[in-house]
Every structure is written in structure tokens, then in C-alpha cells.
N, C-alpha and C positions, 0 to 999 in steps of 0.2 A: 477574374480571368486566370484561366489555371499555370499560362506563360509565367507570367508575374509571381506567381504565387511557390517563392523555390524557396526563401528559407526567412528565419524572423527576423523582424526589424529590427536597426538600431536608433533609436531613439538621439541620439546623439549627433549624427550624420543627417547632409543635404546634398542631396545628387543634384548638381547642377548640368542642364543641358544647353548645348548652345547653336546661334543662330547661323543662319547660313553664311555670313561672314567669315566660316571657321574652315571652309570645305577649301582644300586647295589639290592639283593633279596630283591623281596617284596616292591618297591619303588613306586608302584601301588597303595597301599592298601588305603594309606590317603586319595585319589582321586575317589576311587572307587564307591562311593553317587555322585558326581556330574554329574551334568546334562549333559557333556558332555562328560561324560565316553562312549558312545555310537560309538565315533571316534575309539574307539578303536578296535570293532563290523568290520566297516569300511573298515580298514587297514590289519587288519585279516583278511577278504575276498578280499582283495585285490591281497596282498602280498601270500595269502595261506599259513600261518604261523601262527597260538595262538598265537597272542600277547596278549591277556588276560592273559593265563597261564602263561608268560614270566613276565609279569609282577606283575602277586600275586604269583606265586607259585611254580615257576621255583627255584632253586638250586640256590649258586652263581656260580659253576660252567660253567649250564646251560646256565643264564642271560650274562654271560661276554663273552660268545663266542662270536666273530666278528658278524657275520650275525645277532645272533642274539640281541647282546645288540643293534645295528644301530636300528633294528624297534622296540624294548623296548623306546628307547631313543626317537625316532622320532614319535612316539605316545605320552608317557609322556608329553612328551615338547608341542605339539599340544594341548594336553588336558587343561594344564595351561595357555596359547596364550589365547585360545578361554575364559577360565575362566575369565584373564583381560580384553577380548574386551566387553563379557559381561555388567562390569563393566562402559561401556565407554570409557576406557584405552587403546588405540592402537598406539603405536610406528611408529614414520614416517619413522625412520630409524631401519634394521636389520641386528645384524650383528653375524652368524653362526662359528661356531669352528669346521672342515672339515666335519664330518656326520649337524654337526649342520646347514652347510649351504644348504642345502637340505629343513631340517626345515624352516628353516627360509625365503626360495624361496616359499615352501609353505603354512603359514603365509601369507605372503605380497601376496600370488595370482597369485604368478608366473607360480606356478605348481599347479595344481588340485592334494586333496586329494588323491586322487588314484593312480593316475601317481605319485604320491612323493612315496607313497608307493611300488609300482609295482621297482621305479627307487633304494630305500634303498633294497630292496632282495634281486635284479640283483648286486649292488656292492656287499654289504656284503658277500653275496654263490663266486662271483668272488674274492673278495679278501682275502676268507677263501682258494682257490682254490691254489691262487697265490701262498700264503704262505707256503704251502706243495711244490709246484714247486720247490719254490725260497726261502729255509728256510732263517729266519732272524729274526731281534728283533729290539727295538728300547731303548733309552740313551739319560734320559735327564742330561744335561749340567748346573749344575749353576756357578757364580762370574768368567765370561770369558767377554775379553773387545775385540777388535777390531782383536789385533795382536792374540788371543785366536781362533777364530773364522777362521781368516786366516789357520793358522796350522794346520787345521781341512784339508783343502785342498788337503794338501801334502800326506792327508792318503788318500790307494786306498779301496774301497768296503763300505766307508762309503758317505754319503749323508746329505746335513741338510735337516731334514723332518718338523720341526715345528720352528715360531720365535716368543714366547711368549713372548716376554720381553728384554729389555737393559742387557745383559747379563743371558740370559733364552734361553736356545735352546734345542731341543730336535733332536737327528742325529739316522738316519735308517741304516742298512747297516747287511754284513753275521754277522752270529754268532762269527765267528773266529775274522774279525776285530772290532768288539764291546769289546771283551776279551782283547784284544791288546790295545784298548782307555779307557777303566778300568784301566788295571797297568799303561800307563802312562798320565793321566788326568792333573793332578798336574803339572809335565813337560810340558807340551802344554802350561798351564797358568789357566786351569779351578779348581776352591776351591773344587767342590765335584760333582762326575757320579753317576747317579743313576738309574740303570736297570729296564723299564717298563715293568709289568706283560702282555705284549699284544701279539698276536699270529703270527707278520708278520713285514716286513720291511714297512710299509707305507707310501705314497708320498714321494718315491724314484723309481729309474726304476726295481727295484725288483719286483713291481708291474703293468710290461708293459704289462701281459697276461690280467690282471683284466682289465686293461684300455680299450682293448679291446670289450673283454664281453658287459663292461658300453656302451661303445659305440652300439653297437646296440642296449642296453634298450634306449637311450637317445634319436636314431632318431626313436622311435616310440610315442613321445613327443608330445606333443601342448604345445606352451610357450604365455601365456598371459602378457600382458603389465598390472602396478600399478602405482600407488600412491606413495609405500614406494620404501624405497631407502635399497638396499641393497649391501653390499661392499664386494665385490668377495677378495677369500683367497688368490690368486694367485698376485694380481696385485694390491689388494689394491685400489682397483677404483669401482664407480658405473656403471652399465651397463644397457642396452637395452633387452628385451625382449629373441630376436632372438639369443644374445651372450652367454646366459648362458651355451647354451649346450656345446661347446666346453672347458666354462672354466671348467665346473665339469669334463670333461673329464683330464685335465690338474690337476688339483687337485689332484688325483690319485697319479702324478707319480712326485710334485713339489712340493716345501716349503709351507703352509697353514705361512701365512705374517699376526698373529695376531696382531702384536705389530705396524705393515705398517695400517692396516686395522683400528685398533683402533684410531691409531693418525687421520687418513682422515676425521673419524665423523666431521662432520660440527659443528662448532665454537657454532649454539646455543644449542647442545647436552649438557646436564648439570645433567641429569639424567640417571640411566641404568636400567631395569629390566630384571635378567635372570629366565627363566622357569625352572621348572624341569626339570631333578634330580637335577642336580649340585649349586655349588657356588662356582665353579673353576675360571669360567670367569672373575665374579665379582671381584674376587683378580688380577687377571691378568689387568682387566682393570686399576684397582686402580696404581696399580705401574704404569701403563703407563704415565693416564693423572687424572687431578683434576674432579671429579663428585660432583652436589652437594648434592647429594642423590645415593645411591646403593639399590636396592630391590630384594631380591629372594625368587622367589615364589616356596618356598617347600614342601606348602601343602598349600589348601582349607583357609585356616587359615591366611595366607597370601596373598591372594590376597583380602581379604575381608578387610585385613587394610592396602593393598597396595594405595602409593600416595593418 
């Protein structure tokens, strides 16, 4: 994709993108003078959804709805991308936080602008959809080890949904058994549950309608072959052009293996830079493994004294 394709890679560098967790009101604004504010024009007509407005002037209530922070976020984050390649700065390797890997497919030129966009609506509306079907919630988990994690098992209606970190987990599952994994957390082996403000049971089979949906947005697809390596959530491995579509479909409804994913970066990965909104990643990665540099690009400001 010829978006993508602005100047050479650094071999050294992982453009981290991140999940819609990161989008907060107004997170736009810093951004809104650059040059390539104009992506956002784009995606908007893409998608058929003001992501301008979403992103200056939306509520927070507004901004954090599912559907709509996914294309808040996947704008944002593209706008920063492009601001570092700008620069000369482009990451040979990317690596996405469930919405984020969508970004990050389109970044590296997997996906055309469009189709990224067109692909973040269809889940987001399908997995706002799910969530009224399939009501649920999701619990993150900290200071749980091995036999912690186990135990997790033996409960029915919960799922691991996310694996941040060496005793970091985030579990999807009904309302009822999340209630039930709050009073007894401590007994399981986990130090402290903590209730995410999100709308749905995600990447768990709560979400098998959505999966669905995705899937016909996904075989109306063109998947282009790159340069950058990017490391799929599910498996933790780099993939071919043609594979992606079935694993974003799999994503949906399976663990997002950050903590797998992160470790896989290749040996000369020594630096990170995450795009807007967030610097969630950035901490996540730090616990995993040694960088010898961390960057996040949270405004204009920072990528101009970025590396």
C-alpha cells in the first residue's frame, strides 16, 4: 500500500498500537493542526461515522462506547504512525492490542486505509450488538502464578480474555460469574479483581454472534503482502498476507497473548514506540521484557523529539 510505504525501516523499533481502553474526550485535539489530520476526513467516509466529532467533541460517555472508541482509536493511532514515518521513523516490526491489531495491519500495509476502517465499524456495531445478546463484563486479575490461573478453569461462564503480563490477566465471562470471582479472588490465589468499565464479554465465546458479522466484513477484503512483521494476538507468531483474515476473526472470540506476542519480538527489538492515545502498552511491555528506550507519542510534541 502506497500509504505505508513513506520511508525505510528500522529494524530495531516496534510500533505498538493500542486498544480502545486508551481513547479518552477530546484526545483529538493535540493533533488536530497536523498534516495528517486529514486520515481522519478518510475513515469518516469510510466507516460513515464522525470520527472527527468523536474525537474533539464527543462526551466521554459517547467516546468509550465500543463501536465508537475502536474508530476513535484507530484513527488516532494512524494519525501518530503517519506523523513518525513522516519523520523517517518506521517500525519493522508491529505489534497491536486487540482493536489495536487492526491498526497496526494497517500501518504495515496489510490493509488499506479504508478496508481498516470499513473492518473496525463492522466489529465494533457487531460487538456492541453481541453484548446486549450475551450480556457480560470483563475482570482484570493481578499477583496470580501458575496454580492461580489454573483455578480459573474450574469456574463455568468465565474465560481468559486477555494475557498481559506474568501474573496479569484479564477474564470475560456473565455478570453473575464475575460476582462470584470478586468474593472469591483471594481464595483462588489472585492479590486483587478489578471490574473493567467495558460494555461486553470480549474474546470469549460471548462474542460468537459478532464473529460472525466480522466475518463477512473480512471476505470483502484485499490483504496485501509487507515488509513489517507483525505478531498476531492469538498465536503469537508472524504471518503471511492471506492468514490474517481468519486470525482477526479468532481474536474475537480467543485470549489477545500480549505477554506471548511481546516476548516473540525479535532479539534486535531494543526499542518501543506506542501511538496515541495510550501508554498502557508501554508499561505492559516494560514488565515483560528489557527496552532500551520506551516512546509514546501523545501529542505532536512527541514525535518531533521522538528517537
Amino acid at each position: 500500500m502506497a500509504d505505508a510505504d513513506l520511508t525505510a525501516l528500522r529494524s530495531n523499533l516496534v510500533g505498538l498500537f493500542p486498544g480502545q481502553g486508551s481513547i479518552a474526550p477530546a484526545a483529538g485535539a493535540p493533533w488536530r493542526e497536523s498534516p495528517h489530520w486529514p486520515l481522519v476526513a478518510r475513515i469518516s467516509e469510510a466507516s460513515g461515522v464522525d470520527v472527527g466529532h468523536l474525537l474533539l467533541d464527543a462526551d466521554e460517555a459517547e467516546v468509550i462506547r465500543t463501536d465508537n472508541a475502536q474508530l476513535a482509536t484507530f484513527a488516532l493511532s494512524l494519525v501518530a504512525f503517519y506523523s513518525l514515518a513522516e519523520r523517517g521513523i518506521r517500525p519493522s516490526v508491529h505489534l497491536g492490542h486487540s482493536l489495536g491489531e487492526f491498526t497496526a495491519l494497517t500501518a504495515a500495509g496489510i490493509l488499506e486505509l479504508e478496508d481498516g476502517a470499513r473492518l473496525i465499524a463492522a466489529r465494533g456495531a457487531a460487538m456492541a450488538r453481541a453484548a446486549t445478546e450475551q450480556a457480560g463484563s470483563m475482570v482484570a486479575l493481578m499477583g496470580g502464578d501458575d496454580d492461580a490461573r489454573r483455578a480459573l478453569g474450574d469456574l463455568a461462564d468465565l474465560w481468559v480474555a486477555n494475557i498481559n503480563g506474568t501474573g496479569q490477566i484479564v477474564v470475560s465471562g456473565t455478570r453473575a460469574a464475575l460476582d462470584g470471582l470478586l468474593e472469591r479472588h483471594r481464595e483462588l490465589g489472585w492479590r486483587r479483581a478489578t471490574p473493567l468499565p467495558v460494555g461486553g464479554a470480549f474474546h470469549s465465546p460471548l462474542m460468537a454472534s459478532a464473529q460472525r458479522d466480522l466475518d463477512e466484513a473480512l471476505a470483502r477484503v484485499t490483504w496485501h503482502e509487507s515488509d513489517v512483521v507483525v505478531i498476531a494476538n492469538v498465536d503469537a507468531s508472524a504471518h503471511r498476507a492471506a492468514e490474517w483474515s481468519a486470525l482477526l476473526s479468532r481474536q474475537l472470540t480467543e485470549p489477545v497473548d500480549f505477554l506471548g506476542a511481546t516476548l516473540a519480538l525479535p532479539a534486535g527489538v531494543d526499542t518501543s514506540v506506542e501511538m496515541a492515545p495510550g501508554a498502557v502498552l508501554t508499561g505492559l511491555c516494560k514488565r515483560i521484557r528489557e527496552f532500551e528506550a520506551q516512546v509514546v507519542l501523545a501529542d505532536p510534541e512527541a514525535v518531533e523529539g521522538a528517537l
